[in-house]
mmCIF file of the N, C-alpha and C atoms, coordinates in Angstrom:
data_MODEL
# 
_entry.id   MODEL 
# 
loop_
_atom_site.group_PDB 
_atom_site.id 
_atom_site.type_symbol 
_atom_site.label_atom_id 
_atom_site.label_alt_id 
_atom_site.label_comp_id 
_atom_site.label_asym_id 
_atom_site.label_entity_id 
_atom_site.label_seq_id 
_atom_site.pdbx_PDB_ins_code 
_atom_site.Cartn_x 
_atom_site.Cartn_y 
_atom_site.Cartn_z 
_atom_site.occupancy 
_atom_site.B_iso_or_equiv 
_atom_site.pdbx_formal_charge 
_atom_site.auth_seq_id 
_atom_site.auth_comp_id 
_atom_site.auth_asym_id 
_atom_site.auth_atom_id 
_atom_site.pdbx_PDB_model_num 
ATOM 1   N N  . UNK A 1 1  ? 0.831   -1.183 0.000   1.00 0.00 ? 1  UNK A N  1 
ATOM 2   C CA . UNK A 1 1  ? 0.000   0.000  0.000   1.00 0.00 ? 1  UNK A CA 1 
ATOM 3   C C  . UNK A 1 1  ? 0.876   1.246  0.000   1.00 0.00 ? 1  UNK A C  1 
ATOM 4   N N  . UNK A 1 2  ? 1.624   1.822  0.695   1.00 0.00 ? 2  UNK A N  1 
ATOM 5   C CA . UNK A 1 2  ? 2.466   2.534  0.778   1.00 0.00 ? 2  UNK A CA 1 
ATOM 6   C C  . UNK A 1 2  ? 3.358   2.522  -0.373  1.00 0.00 ? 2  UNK A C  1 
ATOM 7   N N  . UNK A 1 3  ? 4.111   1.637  -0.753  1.00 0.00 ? 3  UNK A N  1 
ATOM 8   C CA . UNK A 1 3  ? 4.470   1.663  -2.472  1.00 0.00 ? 3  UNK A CA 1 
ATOM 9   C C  . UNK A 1 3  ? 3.808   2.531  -3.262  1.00 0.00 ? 3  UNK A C  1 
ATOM 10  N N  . UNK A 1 4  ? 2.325   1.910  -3.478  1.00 0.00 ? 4  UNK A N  1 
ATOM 11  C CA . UNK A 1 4  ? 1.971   2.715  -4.302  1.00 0.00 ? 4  UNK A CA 1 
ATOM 12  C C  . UNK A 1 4  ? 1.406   3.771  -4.008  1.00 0.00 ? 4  UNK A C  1 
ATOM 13  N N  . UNK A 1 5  ? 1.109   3.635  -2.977  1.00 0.00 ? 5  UNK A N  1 
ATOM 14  C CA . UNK A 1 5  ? 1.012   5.080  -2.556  1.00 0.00 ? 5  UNK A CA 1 
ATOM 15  C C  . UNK A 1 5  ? 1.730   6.365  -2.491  1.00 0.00 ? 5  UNK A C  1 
ATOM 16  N N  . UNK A 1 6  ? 2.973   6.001  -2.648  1.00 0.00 ? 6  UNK A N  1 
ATOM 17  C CA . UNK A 1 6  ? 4.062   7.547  -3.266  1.00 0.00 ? 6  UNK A CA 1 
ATOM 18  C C  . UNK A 1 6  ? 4.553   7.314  -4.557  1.00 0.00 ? 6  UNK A C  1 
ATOM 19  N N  . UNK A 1 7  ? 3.821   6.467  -5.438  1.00 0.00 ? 7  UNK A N  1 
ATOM 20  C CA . UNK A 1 7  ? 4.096   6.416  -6.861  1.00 0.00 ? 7  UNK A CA 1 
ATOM 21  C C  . UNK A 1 7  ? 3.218   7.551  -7.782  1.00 0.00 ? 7  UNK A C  1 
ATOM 22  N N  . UNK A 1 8  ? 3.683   8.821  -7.539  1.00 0.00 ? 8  UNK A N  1 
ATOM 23  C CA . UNK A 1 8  ? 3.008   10.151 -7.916  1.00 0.00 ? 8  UNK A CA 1 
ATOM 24  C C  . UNK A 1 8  ? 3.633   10.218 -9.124  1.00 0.00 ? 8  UNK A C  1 
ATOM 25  N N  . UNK A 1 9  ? 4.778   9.946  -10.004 1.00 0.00 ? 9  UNK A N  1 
ATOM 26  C CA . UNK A 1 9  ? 5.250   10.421 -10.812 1.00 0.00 ? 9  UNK A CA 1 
ATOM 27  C C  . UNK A 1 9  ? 5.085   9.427  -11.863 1.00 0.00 ? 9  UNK A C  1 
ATOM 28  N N  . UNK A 1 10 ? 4.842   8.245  -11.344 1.00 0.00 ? 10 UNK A N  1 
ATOM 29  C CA . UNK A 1 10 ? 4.573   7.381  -12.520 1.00 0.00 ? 10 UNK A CA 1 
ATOM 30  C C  . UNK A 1 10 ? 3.331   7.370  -13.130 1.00 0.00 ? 10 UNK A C  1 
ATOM 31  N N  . UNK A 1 11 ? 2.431   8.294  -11.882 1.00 0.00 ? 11 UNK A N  1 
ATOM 32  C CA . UNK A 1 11 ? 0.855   8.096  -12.658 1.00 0.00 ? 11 UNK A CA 1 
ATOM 33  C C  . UNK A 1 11 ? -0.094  7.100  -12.858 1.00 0.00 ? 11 UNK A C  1 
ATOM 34  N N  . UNK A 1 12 ? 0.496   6.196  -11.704 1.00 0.00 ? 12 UNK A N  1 
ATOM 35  C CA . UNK A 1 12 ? 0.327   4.929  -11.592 1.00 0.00 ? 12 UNK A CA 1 
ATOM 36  C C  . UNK A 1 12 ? -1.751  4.934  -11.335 1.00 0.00 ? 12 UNK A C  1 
ATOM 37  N N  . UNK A 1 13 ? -1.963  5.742  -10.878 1.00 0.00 ? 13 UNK A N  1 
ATOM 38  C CA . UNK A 1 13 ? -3.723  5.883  -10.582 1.00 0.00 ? 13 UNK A CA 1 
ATOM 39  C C  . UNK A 1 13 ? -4.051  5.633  -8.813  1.00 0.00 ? 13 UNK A C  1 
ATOM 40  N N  . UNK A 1 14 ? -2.704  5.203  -8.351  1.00 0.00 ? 14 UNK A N  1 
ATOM 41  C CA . UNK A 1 14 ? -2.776  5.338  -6.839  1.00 0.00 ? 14 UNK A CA 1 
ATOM 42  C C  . UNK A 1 14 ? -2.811  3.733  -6.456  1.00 0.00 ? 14 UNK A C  1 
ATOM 43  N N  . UNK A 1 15 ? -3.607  3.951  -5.236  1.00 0.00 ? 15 UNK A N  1 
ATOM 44  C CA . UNK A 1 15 ? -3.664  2.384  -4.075  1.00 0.00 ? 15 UNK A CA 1 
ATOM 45  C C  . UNK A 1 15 ? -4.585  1.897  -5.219  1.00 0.00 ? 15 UNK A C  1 
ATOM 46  N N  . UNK A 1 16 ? -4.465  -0.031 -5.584  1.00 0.00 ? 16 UNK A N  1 
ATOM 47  C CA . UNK A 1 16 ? -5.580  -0.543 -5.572  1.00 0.00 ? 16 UNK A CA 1 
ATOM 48  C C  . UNK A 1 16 ? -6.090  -1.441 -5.105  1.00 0.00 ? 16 UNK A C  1 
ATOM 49  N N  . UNK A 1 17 ? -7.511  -1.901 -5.622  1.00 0.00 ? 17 UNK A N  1 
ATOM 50  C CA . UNK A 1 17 ? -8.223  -2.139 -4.625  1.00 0.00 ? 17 UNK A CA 1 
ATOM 51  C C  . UNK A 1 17 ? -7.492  -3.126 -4.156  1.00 0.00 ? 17 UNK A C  1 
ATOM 52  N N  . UNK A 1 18 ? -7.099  -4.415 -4.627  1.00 0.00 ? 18 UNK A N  1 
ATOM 53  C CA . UNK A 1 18 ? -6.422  -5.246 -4.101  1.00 0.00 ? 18 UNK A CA 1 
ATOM 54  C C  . UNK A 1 18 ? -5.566  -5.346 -3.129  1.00 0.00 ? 18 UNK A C  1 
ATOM 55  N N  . UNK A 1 19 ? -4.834  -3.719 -2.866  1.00 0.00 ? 19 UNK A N  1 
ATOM 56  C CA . UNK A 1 19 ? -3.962  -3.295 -1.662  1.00 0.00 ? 19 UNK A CA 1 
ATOM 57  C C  . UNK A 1 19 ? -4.566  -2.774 -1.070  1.00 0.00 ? 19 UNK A C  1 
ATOM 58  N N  . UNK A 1 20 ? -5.730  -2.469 -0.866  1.00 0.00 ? 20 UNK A N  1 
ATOM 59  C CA . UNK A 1 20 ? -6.441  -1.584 0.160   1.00 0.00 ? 20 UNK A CA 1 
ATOM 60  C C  . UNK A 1 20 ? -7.087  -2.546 0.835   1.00 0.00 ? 20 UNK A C  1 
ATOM 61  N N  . UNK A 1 21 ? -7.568  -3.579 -0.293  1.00 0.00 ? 21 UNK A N  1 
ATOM 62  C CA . UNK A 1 21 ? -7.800  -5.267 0.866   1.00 0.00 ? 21 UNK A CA 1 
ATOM 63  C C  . UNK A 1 21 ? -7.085  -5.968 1.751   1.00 0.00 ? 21 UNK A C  1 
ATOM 64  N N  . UNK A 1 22 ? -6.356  -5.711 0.861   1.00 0.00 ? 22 UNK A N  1 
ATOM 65  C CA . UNK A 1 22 ? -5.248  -6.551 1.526   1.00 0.00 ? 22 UNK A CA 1 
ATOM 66  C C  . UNK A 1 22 ? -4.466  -5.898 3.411   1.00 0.00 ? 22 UNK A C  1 
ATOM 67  N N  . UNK A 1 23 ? -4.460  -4.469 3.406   1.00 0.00 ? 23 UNK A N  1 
ATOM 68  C CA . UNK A 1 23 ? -4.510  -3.796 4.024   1.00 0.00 ? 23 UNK A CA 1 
ATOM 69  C C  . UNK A 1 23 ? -5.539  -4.099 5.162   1.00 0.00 ? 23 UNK A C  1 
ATOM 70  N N  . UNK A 1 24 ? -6.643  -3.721 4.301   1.00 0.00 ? 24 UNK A N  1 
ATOM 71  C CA . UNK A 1 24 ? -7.933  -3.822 5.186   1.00 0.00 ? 24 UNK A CA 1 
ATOM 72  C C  . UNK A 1 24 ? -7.841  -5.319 6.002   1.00 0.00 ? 24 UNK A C  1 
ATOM 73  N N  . UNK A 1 25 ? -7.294  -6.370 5.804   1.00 0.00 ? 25 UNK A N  1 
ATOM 74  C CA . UNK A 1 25 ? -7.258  -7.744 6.361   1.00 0.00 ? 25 UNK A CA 1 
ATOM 75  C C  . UNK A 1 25 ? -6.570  -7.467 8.149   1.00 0.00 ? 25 UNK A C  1 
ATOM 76  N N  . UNK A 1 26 ? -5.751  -6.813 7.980   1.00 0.00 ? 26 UNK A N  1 
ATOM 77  C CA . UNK A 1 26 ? -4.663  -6.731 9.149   1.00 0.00 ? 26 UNK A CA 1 
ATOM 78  C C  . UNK A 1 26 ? -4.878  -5.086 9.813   1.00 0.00 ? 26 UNK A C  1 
ATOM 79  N N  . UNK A 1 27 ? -5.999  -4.526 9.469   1.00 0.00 ? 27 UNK A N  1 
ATOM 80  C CA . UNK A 1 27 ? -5.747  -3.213 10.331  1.00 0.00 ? 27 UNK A CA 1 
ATOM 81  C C  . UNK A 1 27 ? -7.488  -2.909 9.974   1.00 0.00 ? 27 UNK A C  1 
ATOM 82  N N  . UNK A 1 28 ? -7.878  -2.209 11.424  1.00 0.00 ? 28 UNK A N  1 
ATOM 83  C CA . UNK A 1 28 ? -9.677  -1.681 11.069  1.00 0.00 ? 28 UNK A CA 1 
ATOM 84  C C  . UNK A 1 28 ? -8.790  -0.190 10.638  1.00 0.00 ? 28 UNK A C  1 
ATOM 85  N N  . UNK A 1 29 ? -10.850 0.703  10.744  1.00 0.00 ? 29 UNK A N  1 
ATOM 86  C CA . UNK A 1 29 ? -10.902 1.739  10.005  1.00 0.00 ? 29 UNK A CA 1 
ATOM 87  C C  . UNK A 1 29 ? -9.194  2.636  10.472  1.00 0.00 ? 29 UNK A C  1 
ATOM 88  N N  . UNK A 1 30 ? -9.918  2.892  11.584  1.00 0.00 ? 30 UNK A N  1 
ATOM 89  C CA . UNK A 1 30 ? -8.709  3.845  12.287  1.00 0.00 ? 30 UNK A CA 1 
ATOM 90  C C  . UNK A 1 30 ? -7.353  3.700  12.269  1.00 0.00 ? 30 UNK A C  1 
ATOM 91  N N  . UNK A 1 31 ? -6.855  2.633  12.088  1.00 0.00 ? 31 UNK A N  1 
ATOM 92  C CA . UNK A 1 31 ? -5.338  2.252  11.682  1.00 0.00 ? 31 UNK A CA 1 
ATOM 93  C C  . UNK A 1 31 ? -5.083  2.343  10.343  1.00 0.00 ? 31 UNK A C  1 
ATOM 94  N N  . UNK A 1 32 ? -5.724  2.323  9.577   1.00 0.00 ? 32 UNK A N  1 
ATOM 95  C CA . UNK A 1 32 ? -6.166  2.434  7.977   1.00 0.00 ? 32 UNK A CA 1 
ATOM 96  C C  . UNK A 1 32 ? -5.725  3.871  7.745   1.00 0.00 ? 32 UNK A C  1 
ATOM 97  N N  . UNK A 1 33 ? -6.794  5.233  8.757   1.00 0.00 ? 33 UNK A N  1 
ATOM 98  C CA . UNK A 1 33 ? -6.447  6.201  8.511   1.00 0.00 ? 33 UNK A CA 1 
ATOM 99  C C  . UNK A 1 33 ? -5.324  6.766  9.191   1.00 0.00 ? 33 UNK A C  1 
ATOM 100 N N  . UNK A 1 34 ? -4.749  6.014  9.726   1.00 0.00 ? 34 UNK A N  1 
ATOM 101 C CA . UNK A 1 34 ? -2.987  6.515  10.153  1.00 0.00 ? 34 UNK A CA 1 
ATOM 102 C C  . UNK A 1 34 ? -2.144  6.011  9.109   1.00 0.00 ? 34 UNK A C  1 
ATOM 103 N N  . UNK A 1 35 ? -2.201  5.153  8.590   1.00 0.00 ? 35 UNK A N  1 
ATOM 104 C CA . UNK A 1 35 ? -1.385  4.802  7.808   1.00 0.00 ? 35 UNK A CA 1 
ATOM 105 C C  . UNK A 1 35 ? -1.365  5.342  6.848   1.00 0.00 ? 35 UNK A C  1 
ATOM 106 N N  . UNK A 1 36 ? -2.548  5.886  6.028   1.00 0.00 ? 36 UNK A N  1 
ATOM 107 C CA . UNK A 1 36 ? -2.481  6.793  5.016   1.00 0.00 ? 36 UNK A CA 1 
ATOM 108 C C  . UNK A 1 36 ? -2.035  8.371  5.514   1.00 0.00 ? 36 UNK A C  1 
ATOM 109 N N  . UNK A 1 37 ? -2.115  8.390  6.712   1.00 0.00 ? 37 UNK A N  1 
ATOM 110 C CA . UNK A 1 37 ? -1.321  9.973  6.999   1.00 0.00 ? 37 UNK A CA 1 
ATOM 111 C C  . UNK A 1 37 ? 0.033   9.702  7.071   1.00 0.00 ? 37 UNK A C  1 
ATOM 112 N N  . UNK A 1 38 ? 0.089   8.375  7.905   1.00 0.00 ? 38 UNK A N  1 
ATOM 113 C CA . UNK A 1 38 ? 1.953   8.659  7.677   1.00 0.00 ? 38 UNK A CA 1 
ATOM 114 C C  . UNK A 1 38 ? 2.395   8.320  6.475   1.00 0.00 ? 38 UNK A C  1 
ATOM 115 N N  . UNK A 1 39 ? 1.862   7.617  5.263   1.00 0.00 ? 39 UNK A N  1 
ATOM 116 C CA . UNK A 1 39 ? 2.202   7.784  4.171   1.00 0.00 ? 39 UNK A CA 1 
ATOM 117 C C  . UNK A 1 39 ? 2.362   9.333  3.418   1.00 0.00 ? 39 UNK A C  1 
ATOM 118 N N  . UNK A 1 40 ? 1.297   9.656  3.510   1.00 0.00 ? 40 UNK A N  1 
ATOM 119 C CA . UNK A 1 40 ? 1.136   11.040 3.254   1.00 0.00 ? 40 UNK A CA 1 
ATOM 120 C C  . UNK A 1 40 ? 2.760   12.067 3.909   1.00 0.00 ? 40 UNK A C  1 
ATOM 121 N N  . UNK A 1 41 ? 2.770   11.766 5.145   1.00 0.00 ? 41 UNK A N  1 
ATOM 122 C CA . UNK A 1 41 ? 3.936   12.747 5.583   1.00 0.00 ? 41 UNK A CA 1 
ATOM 123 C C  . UNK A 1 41 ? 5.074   12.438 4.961   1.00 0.00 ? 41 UNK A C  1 
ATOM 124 N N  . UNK A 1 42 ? 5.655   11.064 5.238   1.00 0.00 ? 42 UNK A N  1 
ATOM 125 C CA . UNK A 1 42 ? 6.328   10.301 4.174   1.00 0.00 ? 42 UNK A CA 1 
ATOM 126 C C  . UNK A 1 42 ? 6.874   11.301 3.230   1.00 0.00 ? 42 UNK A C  1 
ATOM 127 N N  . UNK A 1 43 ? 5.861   11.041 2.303   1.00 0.00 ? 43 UNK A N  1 
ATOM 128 C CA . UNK A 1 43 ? 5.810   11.998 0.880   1.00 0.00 ? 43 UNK A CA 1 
ATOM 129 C C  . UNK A 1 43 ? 6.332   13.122 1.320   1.00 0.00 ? 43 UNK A C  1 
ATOM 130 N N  . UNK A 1 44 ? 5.450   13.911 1.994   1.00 0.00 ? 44 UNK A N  1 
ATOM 131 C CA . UNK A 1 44 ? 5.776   15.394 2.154   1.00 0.00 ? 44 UNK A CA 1 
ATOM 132 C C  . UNK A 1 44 ? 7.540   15.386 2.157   1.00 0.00 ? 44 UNK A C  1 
ATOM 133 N N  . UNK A 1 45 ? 7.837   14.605 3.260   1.00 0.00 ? 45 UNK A N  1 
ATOM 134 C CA . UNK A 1 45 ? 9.511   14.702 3.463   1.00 0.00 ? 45 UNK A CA 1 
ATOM 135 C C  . UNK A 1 45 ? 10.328  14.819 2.524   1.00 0.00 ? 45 UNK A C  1 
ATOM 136 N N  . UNK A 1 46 ? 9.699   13.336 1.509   1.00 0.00 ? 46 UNK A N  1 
ATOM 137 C CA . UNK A 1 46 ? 10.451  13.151 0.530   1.00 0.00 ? 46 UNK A CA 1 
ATOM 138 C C  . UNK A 1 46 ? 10.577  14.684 -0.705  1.00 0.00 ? 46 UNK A C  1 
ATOM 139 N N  . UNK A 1 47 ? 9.405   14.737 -0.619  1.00 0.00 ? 47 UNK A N  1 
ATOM 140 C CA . UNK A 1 47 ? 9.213   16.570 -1.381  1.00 0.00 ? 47 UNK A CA 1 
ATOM 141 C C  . UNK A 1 47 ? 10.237  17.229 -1.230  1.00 0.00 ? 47 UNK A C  1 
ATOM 142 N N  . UNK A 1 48 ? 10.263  17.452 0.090   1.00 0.00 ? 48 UNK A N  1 
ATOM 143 C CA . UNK A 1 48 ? 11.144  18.170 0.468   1.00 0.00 ? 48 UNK A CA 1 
ATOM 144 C C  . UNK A 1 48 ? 12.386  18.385 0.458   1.00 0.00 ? 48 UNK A C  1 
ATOM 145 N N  . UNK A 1 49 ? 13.173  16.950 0.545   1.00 0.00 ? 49 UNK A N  1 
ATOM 146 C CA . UNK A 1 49 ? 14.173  16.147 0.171   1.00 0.00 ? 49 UNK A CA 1 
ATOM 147 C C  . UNK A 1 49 ? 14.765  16.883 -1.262  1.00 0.00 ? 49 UNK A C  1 
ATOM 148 N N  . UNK A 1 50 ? 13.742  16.786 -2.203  1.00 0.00 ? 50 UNK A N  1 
ATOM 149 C CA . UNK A 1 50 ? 13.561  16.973 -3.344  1.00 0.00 ? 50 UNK A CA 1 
ATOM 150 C C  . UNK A 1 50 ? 14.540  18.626 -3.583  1.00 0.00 ? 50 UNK A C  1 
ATOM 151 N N  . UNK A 1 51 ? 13.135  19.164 -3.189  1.00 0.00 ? 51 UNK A N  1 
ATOM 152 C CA . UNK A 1 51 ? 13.251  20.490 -3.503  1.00 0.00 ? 51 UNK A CA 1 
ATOM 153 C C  . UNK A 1 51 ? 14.614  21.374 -2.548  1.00 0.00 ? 51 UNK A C  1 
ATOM 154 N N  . UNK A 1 52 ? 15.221  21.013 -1.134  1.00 0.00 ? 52 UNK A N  1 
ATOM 155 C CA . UNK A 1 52 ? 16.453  21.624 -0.953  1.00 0.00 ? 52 UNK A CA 1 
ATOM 156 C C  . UNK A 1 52 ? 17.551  20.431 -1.463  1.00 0.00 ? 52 UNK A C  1 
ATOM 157 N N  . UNK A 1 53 ? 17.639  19.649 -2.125  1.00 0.00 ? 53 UNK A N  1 
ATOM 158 C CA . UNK A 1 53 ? 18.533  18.533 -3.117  1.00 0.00 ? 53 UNK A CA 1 
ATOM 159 C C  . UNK A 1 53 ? 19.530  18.135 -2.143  1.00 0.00 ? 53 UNK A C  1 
ATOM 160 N N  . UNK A 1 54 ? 18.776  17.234 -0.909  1.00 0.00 ? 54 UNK A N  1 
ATOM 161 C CA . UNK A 1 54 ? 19.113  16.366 -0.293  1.00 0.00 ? 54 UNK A CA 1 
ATOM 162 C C  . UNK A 1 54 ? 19.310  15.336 -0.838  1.00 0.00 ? 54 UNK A C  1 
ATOM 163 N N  . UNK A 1 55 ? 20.396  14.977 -0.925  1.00 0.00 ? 55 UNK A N  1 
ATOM 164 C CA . UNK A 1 55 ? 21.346  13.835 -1.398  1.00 0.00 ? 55 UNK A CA 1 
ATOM 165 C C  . UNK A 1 55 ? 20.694  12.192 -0.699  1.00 0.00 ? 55 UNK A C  1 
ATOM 166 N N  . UNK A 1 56 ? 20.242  11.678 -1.306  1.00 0.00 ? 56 UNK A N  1 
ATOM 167 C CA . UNK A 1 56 ? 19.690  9.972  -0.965  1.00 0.00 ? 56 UNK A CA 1 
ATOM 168 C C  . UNK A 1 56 ? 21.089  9.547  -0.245  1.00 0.00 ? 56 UNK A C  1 
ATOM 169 N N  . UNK A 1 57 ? 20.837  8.661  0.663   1.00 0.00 ? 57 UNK A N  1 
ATOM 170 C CA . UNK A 1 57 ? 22.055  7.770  1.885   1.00 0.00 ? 57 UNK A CA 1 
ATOM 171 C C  . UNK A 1 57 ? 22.828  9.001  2.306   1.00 0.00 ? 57 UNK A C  1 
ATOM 172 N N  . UNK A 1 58 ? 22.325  10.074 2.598   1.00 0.00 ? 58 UNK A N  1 
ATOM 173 C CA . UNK A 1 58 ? 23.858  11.001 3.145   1.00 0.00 ? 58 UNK A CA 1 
ATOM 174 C C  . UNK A 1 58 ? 23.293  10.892 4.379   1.00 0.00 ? 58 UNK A C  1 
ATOM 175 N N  . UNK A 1 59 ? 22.525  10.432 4.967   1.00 0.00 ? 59 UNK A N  1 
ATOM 176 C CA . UNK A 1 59 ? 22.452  10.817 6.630   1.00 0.00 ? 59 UNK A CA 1 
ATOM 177 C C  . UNK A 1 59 ? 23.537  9.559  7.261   1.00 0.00 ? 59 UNK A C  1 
ATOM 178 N N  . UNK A 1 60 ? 24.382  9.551  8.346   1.00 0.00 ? 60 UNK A N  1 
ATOM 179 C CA . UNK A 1 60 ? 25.333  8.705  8.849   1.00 0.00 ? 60 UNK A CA 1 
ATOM 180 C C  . UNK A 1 60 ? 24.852  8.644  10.454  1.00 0.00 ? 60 UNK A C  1 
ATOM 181 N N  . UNK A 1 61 ? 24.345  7.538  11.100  1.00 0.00 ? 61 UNK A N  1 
ATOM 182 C CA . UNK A 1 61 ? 24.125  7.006  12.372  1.00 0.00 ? 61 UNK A CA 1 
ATOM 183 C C  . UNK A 1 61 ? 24.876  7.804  12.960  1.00 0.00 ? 61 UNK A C  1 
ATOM 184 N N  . UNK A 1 62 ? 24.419  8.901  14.672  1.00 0.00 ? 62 UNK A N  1 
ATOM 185 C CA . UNK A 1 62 ? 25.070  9.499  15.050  1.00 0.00 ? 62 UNK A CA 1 
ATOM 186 C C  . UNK A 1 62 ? 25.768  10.985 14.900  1.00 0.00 ? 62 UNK A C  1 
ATOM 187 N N  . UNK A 1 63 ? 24.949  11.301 13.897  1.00 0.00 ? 63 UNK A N  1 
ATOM 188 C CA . UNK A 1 63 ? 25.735  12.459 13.206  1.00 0.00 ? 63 UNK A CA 1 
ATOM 189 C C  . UNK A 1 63 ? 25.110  13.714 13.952  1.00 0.00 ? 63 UNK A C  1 
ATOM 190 N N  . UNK A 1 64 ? 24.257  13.723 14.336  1.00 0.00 ? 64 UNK A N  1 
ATOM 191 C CA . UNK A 1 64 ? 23.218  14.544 14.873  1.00 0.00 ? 64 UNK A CA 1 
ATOM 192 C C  . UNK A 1 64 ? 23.215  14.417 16.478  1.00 0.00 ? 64 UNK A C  1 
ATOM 193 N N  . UNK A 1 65 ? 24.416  13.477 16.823  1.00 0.00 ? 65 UNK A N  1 
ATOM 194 C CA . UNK A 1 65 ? 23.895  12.973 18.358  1.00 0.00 ? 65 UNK A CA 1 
ATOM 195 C C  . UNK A 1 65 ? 25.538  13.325 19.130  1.00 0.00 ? 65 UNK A C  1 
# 
């Protein structure tokens, strides 16, 4: 679910149903709608990532600590 759920650029048409079942098997409503928010934030990050051209693998365990 989450896969396709940040597949924005491929145009993919989003979650389907088959993953939203599949989903739906192992989590009720309310866990359903967390998961699509933290997907959602997810994204946002990654946006973000994007747009100040944060470099993919540059964060190093500890670096911050």
């Amino acid at each position: 679910m989450a896969e396709q759920g940040i597949r924005i650029a491929d145009a993919t048409g989003g979650v389907t149903d088959v993953a939203w079942a599949k989903a739906a098997k192992h989590h009720d409503e309310d866990q359903l709608a967390a998961l699509v928010s933290l997907i959602a934030l997810v994204n946002a990050f990654n946006r973000a990532n994007v747009i100040v051209r944060q470099p993919v693998d540059d964060y190093q365990p500890g670096q911050f600590g």
